[in-house]
C-alpha positions in Angstrom: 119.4 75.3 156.2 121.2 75.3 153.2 120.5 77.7 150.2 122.5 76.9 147.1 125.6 76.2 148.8 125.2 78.3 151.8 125.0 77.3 155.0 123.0 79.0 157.9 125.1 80.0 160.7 121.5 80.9 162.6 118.0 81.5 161.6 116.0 84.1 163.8 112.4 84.4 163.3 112.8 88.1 161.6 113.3 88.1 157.9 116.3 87.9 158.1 118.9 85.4 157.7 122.7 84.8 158.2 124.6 82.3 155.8 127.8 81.5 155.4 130.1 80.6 152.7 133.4 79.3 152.1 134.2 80.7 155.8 135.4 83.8 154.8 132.2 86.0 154.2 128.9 86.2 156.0 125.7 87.5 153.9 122.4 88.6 154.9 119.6 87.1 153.3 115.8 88.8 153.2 113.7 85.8 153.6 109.8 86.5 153.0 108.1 86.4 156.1 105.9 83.4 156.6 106.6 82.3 152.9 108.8 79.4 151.8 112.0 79.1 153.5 113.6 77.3 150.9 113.4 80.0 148.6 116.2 82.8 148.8 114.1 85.9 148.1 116.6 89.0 147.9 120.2 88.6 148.6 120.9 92.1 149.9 124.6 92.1 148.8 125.7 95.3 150.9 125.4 93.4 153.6 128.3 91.4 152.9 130.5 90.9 155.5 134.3 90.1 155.3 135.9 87.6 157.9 139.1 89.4 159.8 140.0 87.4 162.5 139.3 83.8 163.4 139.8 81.0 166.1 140.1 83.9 168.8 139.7 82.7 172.6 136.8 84.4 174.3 139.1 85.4 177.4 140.6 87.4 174.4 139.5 91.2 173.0 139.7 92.1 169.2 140.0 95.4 167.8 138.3 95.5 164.8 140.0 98.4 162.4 138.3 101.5 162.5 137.4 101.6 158.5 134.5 99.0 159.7 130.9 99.4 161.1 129.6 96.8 161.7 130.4 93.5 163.4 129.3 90.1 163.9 131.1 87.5 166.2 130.3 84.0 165.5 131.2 82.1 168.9 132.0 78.0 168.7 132.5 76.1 171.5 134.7 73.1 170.7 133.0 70.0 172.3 135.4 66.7 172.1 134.1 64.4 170.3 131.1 66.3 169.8 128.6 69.0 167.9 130.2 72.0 168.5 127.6 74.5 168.4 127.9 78.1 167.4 126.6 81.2 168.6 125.9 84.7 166.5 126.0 88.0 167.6 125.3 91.3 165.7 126.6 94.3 166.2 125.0 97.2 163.7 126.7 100.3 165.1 130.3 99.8 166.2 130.1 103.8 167.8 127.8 102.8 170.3 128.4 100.1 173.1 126.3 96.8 173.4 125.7 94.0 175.1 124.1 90.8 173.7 123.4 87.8 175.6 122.8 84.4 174.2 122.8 81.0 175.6 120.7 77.1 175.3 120.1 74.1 177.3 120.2 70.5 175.2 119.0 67.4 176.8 120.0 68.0 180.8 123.9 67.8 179.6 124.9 70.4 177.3 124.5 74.2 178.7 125.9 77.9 177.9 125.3 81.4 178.2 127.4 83.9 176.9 127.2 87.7 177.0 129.0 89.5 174.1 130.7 93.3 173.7 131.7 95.8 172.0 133.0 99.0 173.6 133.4 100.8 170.1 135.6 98.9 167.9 136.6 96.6 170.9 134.2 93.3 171.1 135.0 90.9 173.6 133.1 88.2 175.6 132.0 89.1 179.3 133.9 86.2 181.2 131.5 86.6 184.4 128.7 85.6 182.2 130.5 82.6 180.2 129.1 79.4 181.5 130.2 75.9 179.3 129.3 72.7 180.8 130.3 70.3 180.1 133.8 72.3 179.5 134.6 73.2 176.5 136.8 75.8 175.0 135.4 78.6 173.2 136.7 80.7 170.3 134.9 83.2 168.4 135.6 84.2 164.4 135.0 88.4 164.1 133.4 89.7 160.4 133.2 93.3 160.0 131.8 95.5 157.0 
């Protein structure tokens, strides 16, 4: 979905929305529930968040500095010669510890499942749960606010 120039990272059926623009910030969007998608209702601008660390290999933890949060890890797996899809994980309280599982099954060939972390201002991908067929390597961006 595209909205004046920003792109969707993921849409989940709650209002709402992540986009993306220019790479380096992720904003919420408030879409009307069971109105017009195509419309941006209400940019909520203090949910604005700023892009600290990118291209980081899921075998990999990040400490996010303690000034932020609240975090969301946007997870790509890097196909050759392929989509590379991506993955979006929220986390609103950086003083509690989560877990957050995700995953998808395309067409009998393409399959993931991923379980992200954060233990405080730590987030990291559980590598017991990270499943990539066919292979595929897998780095995650971090955005904090």
């Amino acid at each position: 979905m595209t909205i004046n120039g920003l792109t969707a990272v993921k849409s989940e059926s709650c209002m709402l929305v992540h986009v993306q623009a220019s790479g380096q910030e992720i904003t919420l969007l408030n879409i009307p529930k069971g109105g017009n998608r195509d419309l941006m209702h209400t940019l909520i601008s203090d949910l604005t968040y700023k892009k600290i660390a990118s291209n980081i290999p899921s075998s990999t933890k990040y400490t996010i500095p303690s000034e932020y949060k609240m975090a969301i890890l946007v997870a790509t797996i890097n196909y050759p010669n392929a989509i590379s899809p991506q993955f979006t994980f929220m986390f609103p309280n950086l003083t509690e510890t989560n877990r957050i599982s995700d995953g998808y099954w395309y067409d009998n060939t393409y399959h993931a499942s991923f379980m992200a972390c954060n233990d405080g201002n730590v987030v990291y991908f559980a590598s017991n749960w990270q499943v990539v067929s066919p292979t595929g390597t897998v780095t995650y961006d971090v955005y904090a606010r």
